[in-house]
Every structure is written in C-alpha cells, then in structure tokens.
N, C-alpha and C positions, 0 to 999 in steps of 0.2 A: 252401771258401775257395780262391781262385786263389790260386798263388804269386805273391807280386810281385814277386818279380827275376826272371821268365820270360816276355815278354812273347809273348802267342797272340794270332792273329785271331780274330773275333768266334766263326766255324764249329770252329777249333780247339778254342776253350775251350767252347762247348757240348757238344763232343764226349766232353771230359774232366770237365768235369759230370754229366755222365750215364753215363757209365763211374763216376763214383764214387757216383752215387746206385742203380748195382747193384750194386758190391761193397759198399755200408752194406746193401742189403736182404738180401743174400746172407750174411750176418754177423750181424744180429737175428735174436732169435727169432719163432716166427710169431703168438705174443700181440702183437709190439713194430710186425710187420709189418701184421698187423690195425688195430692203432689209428693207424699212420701211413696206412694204406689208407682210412677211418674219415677222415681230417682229408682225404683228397683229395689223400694225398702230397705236401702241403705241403713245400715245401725254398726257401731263402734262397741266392743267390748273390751272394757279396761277393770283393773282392782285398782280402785280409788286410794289416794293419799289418805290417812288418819284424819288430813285437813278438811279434803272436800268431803269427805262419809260427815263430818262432825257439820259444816255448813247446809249441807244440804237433805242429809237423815229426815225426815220428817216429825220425831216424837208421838205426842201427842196430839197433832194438830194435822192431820194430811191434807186438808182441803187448805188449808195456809200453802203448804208445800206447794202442792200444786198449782195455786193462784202465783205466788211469786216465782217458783224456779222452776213449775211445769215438771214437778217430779211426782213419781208415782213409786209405791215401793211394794217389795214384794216381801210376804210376809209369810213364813214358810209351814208348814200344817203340821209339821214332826212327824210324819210316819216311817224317814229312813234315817239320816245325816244327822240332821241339824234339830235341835230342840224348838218343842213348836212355838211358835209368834216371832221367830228371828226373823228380821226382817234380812234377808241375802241380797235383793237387789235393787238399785235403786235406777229406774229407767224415765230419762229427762229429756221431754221434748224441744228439740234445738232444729233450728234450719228449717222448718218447715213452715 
C-alpha cells in the first residue's frame, strides 16, 4: 500500500513497490516464497485509506507489525523525493 500523505511520481512509487516486494520476499519463508512464485508473484498495488495507513503503519515497533499484520514497511533513504525515514510503503503478506 502507498502512503497517502506522501505524494510520489509515477517512477518514485514503483520504485518503492518493489523495494517492498523484496523485503516481503526476503522476510517469508521459502515454502511461502514458493507458493507466491507458484501464483506468478501476484501483488496488488493500492494508496491506502488514512484508515488502513493508521492501523497498519508500523511506528515504532516493526517486528510487532510484522508478527500481527505480516507488514513490512518501506522506509525511504531521502536521496530524491521524499524526506529521509518516510516510510512510502507498506507491503503485507496476505494469501500465501
């Protein structure tokens, strides 16, 4: 999911998409990796509601995140866009 109070150009936020569809692969194990590989690595990209960014955001607790919502977030380094530690994406392992 993009943040939505971050707004990225089109190149930015694929950029940050696939930065966090490596650190989800890099985080699953390699049965979970299989069967997303199996589905053709299927992934959904959306800009999340105010709602879900705010439920699901991680703060300061990521391994929380992860243990309950299986989110991993992407936390951007500021060299172009975005000011650095914004977190742009939050990529949630579902279905697998």
């Amino acid at each position: 999911m993009l943040n939505p109070d971050v707004p990225m150009t089109a190149g930015k936020s694929a950029a940050q998409v696939g930065h966090g569809t490596m650190l989800l692969a890099s985080a699953l194990g390699s049965a979970e990796v299989e069967a997303w590989r199996d589905r053709g690595f299927a992934c959904a990209v959306r800009t999340a509601s105010p709602q879900q960014w705010a439920e699901l955001a991680p703060g300061d607790d990521p391994e929380r995140a992860w243990r309950s919502d299986g989110v991993i977030a992407v936390r951007d380094a500021g060299f172009t866009e975005i000011a650095p530690g914004t977190i742009t994406v939050l990529a949630q392992r579902r279905g697998l």
